[in-house]
C-alpha positions in Angstrom: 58.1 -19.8 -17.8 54.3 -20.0 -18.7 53.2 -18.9 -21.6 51.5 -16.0 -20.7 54.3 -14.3 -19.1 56.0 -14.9 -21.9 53.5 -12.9 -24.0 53.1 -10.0 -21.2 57.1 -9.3 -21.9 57.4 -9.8 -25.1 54.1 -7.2 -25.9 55.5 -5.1 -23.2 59.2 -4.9 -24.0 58.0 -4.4 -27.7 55.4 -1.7 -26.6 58.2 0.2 -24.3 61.0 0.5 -27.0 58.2 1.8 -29.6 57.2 4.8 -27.2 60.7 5.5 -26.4 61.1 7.1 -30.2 63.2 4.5 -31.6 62.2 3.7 -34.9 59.4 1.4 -35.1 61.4 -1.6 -37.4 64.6 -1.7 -35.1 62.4 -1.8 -32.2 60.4 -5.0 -33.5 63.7 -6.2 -35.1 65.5 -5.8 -31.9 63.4 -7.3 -29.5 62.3 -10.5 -31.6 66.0 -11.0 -32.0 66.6 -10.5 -28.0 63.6 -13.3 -27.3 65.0 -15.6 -30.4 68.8 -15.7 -28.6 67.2 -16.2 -25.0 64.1 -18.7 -25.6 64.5 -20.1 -28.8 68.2 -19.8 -30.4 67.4 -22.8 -32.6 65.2 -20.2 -34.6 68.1 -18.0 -35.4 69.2 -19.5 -38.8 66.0 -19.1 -40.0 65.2 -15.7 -39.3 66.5 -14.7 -43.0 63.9 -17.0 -44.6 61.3 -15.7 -42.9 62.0 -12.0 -43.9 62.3 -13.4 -47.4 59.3 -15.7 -47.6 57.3 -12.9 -45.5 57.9 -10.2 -48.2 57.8 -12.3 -50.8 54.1 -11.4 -51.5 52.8 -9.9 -54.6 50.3 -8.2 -52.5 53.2 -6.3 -51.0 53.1 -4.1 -54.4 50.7 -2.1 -54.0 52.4 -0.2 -51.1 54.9 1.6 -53.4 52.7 1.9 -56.1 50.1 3.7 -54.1 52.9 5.8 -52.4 54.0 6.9 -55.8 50.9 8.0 -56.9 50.7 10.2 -54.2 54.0 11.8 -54.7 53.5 13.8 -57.6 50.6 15.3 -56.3 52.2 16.5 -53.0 54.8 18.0 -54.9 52.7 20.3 -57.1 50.1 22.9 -56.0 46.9 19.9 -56.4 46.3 20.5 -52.9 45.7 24.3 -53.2 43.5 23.7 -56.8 41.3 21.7 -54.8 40.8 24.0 -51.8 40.2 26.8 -53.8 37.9 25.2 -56.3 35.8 23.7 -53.1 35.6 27.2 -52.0 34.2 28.6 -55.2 31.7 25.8 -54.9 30.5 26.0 -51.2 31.6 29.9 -50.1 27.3 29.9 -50.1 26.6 27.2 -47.8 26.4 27.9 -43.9 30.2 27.7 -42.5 31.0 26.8 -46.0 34.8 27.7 -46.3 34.8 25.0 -42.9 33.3 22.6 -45.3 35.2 23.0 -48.3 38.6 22.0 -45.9 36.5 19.3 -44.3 35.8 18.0 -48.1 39.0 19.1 -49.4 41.0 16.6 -46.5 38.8 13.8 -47.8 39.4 13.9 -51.3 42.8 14.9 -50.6 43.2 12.0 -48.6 41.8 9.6 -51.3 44.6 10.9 -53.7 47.6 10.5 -51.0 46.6 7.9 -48.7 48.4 9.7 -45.6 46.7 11.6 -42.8 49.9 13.4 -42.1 50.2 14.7 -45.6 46.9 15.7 -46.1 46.7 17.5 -42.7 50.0 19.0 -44.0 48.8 19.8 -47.6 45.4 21.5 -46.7 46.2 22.4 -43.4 49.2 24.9 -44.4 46.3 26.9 -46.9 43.3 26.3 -45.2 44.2 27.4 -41.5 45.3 30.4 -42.2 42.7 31.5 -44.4 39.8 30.4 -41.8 42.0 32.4 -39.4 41.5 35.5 -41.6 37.7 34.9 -42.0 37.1 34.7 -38.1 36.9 31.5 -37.2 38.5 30.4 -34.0 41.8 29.0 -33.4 40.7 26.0 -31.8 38.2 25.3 -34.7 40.4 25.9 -37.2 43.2 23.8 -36.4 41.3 20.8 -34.8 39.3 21.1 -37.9 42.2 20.4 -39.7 43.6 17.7 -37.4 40.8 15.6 -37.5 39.8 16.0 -41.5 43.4 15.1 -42.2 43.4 11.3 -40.3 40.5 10.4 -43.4 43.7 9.5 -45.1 43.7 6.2 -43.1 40.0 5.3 -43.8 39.1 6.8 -47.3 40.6 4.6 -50.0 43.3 3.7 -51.2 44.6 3.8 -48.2 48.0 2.1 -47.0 46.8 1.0 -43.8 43.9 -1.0 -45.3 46.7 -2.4 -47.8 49.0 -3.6 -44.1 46.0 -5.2 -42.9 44.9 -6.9 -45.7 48.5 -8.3 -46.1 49.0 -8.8 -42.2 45.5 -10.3 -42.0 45.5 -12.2 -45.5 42.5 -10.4 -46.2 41.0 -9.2 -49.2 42.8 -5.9 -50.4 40.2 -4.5 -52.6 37.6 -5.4 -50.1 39.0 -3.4 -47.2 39.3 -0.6 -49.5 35.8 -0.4 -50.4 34.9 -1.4 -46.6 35.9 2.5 -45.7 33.9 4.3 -48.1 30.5 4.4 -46.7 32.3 4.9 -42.6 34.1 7.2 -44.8 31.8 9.4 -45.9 29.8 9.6 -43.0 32.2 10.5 -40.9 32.9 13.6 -43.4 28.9 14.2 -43.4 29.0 14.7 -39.7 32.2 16.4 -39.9 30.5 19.1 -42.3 27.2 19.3 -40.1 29.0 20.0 -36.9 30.8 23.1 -38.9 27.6 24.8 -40.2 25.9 23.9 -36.6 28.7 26.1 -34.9 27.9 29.0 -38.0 24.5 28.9 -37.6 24.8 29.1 -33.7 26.9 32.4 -34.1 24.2 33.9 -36.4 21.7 33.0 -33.4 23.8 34.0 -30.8 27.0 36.6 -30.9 30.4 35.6 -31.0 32.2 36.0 -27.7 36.4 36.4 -28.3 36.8 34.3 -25.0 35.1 31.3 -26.3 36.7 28.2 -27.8 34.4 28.0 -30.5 33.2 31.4 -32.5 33.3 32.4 -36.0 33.5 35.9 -36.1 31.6 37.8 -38.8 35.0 39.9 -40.2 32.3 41.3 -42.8 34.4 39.1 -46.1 31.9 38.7 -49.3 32.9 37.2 -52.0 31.5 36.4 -55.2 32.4 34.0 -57.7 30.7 33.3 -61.3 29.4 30.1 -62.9 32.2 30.6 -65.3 35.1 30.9 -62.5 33.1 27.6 -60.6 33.4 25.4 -63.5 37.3 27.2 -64.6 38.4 25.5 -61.5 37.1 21.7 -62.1 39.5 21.7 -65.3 42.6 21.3 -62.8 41.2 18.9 -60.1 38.7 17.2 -62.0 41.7 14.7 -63.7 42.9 13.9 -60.2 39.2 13.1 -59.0 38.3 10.6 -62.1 41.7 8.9 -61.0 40.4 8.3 -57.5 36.7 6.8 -58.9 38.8 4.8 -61.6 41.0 3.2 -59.2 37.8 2.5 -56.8 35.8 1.5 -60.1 38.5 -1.1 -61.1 38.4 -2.3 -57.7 34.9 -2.7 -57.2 33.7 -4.3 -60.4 36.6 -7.0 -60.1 38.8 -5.7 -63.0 42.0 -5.1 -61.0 44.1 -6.3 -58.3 45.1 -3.2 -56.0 48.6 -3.7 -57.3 47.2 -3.1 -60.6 45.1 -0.1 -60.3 47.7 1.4 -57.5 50.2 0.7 -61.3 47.7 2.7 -63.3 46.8 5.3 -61.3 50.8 6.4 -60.5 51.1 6.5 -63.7 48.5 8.9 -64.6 49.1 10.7 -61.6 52.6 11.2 -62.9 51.4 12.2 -66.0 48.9 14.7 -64.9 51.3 16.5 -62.6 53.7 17.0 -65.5 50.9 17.9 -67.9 49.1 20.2 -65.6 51.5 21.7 -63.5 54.6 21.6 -65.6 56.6 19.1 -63.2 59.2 17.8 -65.4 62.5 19.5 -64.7 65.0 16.9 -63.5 65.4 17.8 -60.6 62.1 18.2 -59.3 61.0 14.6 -60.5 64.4 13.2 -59.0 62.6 14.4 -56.0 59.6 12.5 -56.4 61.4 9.2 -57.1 63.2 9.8 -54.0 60.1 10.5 -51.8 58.5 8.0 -52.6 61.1 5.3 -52.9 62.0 6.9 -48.8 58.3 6.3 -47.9 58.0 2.8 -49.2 61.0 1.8 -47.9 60.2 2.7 -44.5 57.1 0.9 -44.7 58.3 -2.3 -46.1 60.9 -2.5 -43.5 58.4 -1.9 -40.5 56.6 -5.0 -42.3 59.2 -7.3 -42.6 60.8 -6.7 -38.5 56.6 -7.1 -38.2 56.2 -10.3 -39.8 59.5 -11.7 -37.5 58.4 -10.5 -34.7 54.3 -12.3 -35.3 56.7 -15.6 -36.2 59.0 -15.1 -32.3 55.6 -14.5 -30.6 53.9 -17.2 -32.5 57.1 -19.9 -31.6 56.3 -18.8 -28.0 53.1 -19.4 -28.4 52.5 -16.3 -27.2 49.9 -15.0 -29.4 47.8 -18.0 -28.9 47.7 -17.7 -25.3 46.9 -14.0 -25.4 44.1 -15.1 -27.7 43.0 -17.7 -25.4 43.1 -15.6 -22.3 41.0 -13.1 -24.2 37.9 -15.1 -25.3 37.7 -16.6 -21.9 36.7 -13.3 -20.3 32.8 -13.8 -19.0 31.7 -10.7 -21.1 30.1 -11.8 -24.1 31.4 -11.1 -26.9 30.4 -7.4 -27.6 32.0 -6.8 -23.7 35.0 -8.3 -25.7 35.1 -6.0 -28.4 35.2 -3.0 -26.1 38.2 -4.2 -24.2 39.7 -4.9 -27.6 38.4 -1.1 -28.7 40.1 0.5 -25.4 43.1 -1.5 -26.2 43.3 -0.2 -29.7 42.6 3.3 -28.2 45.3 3.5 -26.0 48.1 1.9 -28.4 46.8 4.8 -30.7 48.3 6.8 -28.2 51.4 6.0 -28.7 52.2 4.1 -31.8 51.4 5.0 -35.1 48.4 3.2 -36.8 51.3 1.2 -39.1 53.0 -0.3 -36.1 49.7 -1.3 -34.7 48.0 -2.8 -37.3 51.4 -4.7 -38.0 51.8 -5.9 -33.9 48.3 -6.4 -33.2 45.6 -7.3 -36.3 47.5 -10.8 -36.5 46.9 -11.3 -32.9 43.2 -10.1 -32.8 41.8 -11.8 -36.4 41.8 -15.4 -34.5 39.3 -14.0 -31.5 37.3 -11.2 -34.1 36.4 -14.3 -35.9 36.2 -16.9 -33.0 33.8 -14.3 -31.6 31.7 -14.1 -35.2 32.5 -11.0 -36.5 33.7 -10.2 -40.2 37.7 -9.5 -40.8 36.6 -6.8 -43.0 34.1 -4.9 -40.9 36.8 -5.3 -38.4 39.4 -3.5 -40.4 37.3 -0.4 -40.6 36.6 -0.2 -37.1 39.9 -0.6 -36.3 41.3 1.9 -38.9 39.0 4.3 -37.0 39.9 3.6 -33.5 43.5 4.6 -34.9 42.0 7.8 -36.5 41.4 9.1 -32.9 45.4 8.6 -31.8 46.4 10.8 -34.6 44.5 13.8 -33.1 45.4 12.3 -28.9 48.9 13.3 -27.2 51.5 12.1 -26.6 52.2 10.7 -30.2 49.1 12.6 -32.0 51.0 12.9 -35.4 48.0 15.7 -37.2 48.1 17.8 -33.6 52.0 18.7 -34.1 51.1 19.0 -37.7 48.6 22.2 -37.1 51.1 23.1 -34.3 53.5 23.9 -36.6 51.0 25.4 -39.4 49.9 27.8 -36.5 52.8 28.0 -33.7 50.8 30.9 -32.2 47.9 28.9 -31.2 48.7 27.0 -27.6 48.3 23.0 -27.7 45.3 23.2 -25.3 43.3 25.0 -28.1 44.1 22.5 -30.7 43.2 19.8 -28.2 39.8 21.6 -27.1 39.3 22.1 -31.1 39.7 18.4 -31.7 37.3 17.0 -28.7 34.0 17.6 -30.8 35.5 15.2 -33.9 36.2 12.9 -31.8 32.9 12.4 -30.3 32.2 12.0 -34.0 34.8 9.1 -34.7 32.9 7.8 -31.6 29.7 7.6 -32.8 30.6 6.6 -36.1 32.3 3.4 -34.2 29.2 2.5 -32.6 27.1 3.2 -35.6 29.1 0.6 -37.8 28.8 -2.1 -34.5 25.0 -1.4 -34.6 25.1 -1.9 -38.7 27.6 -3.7 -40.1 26.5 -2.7 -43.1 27.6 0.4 -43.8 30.9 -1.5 -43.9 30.1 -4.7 -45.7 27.7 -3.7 -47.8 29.6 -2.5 -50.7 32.2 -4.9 -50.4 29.8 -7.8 -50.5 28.9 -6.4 -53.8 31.6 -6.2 -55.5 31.9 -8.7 -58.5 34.9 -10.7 -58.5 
């Protein structure tokens, strides 16, 4: 059997049984195993050592550390401090209360890592309360859906750490990589808000329209005194996120190390500020974030086995091969490898395809020229979008279930403007690689 039929069912039986809703590790587990016994049972005493030696990476660390520092804070009321205080801040600006959800995800997102959660954390306060000021269903809640997938871009983010391990790629530097992307993906975010507010002041809401924000007549007021009041809870959680960035950039930490430090403090905070420390309630933290970690480690190691089968298969090479033999050139190649990454977003969580996939595209990225570390943030953004597509869309069922009033096809309608943003923010980091390797190129250490 040629190679490359090989690598069309071994791809393709992995890609089936990972739509199907099994979970993602016993379906990469599974079907290395299945291909070990049939082509290559002389591999089969060796599977053990390659879990081992595959996890036995120092780099691996900073998963659970990072996890646990986002714990704490999704256990206490952070993510409500921080909406409110943004609010008190921006309630002036054109579609400010937009904007303050819009900034609120990202920061959010820096603390937590996880789109999910932060869609989850600011969603659950924020939707309802644009809801009540007039804005639209289907701007509220696709809002919300796309603000919350930052969590995969903005650092520290656990998807830059799984591509930086599946890769062997620089940690820190893929962290840093998604700042500048970052924030201008939350800059255009922000202007398309106050360009649909300043549209309604120009022209009168209709009810029957999928964008509107209704004037419902709502003034608020808020002193210098109550503006700065609110910093004193947030403001510790915000010089944890530049520490950890700091640390990272000027060289004097590993992400291991400052993912160490900054559960710590985070931990620390939480029980200062919020009064988290009854038994019970930290038990519960332990156990979410030892469940979360665990999960991800495991969907590494059936990862790293199944990169070994389809490397013994040769597989992987052969795909690689077939790839940058395509007449194209090779930015025609990186848009077939940008609809590929697309439509896997579809279906499999970013995890899953960062795990399957980065270790198969890194040879023809840099065969074609292009930097591993710009790479990972375009990537990481092409995943962004299949958290806010069906049929997977983990942020759309999210706001669903905020708002189970609102029919999907809002939600969906609501998200289609953001997405055009992700896209252009794709093409502008193609057109200047810069804004993802400037910083990182910087960086001391």
């Amino acid at each position: 059997m040629s190679e490359y039929v090989l690598a069309v069912l071994l791809f393709g039986s992995a890609f089936a049984l990972l739509i199907s809703g099994i979970p993602i590790w016993a379906g990469l587990a599974g079907i290395s195993i299945f291909f070990i016994l049939i082509f290559s049972p002389h591999l089969l005493p060796s599977v053990p050592y390659v879990l081992y030696s595959g996890m036995d990476n120092f780099a691996l660390l900073a998963i659970p550390l990072f996890i646990f520092l986002s714990a704490p804070i999704a256990e206490s009321n952070a993510s409500r401090d921080l909406y409110e205080t943004l609010h008190k801040w921006l309630y002036k600006v054109p579609g400010g209360l937009g904007i303050a959800n819009m900034v609120g995800c990202g920061i959010f997102a820096a603390l937590c890592g996880s789109s999910p959660a932060t869609a989850a954390a600011i969603g659950g306060i924020g939707i309802p309360e644009m809801r009540r000021r007039g804005y639209s269903p289907a701007l509220s809640t696709g809002l919300i859906a796309h603000a919350g997938t930052f969590g995969i871009l903005i650092p520290p983010s656990v998807t830059m750490i799984l591509y930086g391990v599946a890769t062997e790629t620089s940690i820190g530097k893929c962290f840093i990589a998604g700042i500048i992307p970052g924030l201008l993906e939350i800059v255009l975010s922000c202007v398309w808000v106050g360009g649909v507010f300043y549209y309604r002041k120009l022209v009168p809401a209709k009810r029957g329209a999928v964008y509107y924000i209704e004037d419902r007549g709502l003034v608020e007021t808020f002193s210098w005194g109550e503006r700065f009041g609110s910093l004193v809870k947030v403001l510790p959680f915000i010089l944890i996120i530049f520490g950890i960035m700091g640390s990272l950039y000027g060289g004097w930490a590993t992400p291991s190390e400052a993912g160490g430090v900054g559960a710590v403090l985070s931990l620390v905070c939480v029980m200062t500020i919020y009064k988290v420390h009854q038994p019970k309630r930290l038990w519960k933290i332990f156990v979410k974030a030892l469940n979360e970690s665990s999960m991800i480690l495991m969907i590494m190691a059936a990862a790293l086995l199944f990169a070994y089968v389809s490397s013994d298969l040769y597989a992987t090479q052969a795909l690689g091969e077939l790839i940058l033999s395509i007449p194209l050139g090779k930015w025609g190649i990186l848009v077939l490898i940008n609809i590929l990454l697309l439509i896997l977003g579809f279906f499999i969580p970013p995890a899953a395809v960062i795990l399957m996939v980065a270790p198969l595209l890194l040879p023809i990225i840099q065969g074609l020229g292009f930097d591993p570390i710009w790479f990972a943030v375009v990537m990481t953004i092409n995943l962004e979008v299949g958290l806010v597509t069906p049929p997977v869309g983990l942020n759309l069922y999210i706001v669903k279930n905020i708002a189970p009033d609102i029919p999907m096809s809002h939600v969906l309608l609501g998200v289609v403007p953001f997405v055009i943003i992700e896209g252009i923010v794709i093409v502008a980091v193609c057109i200047w690689p810069e804004l993802a390797l400037w910083l990182p190129n910087k960086m001391i250490g």
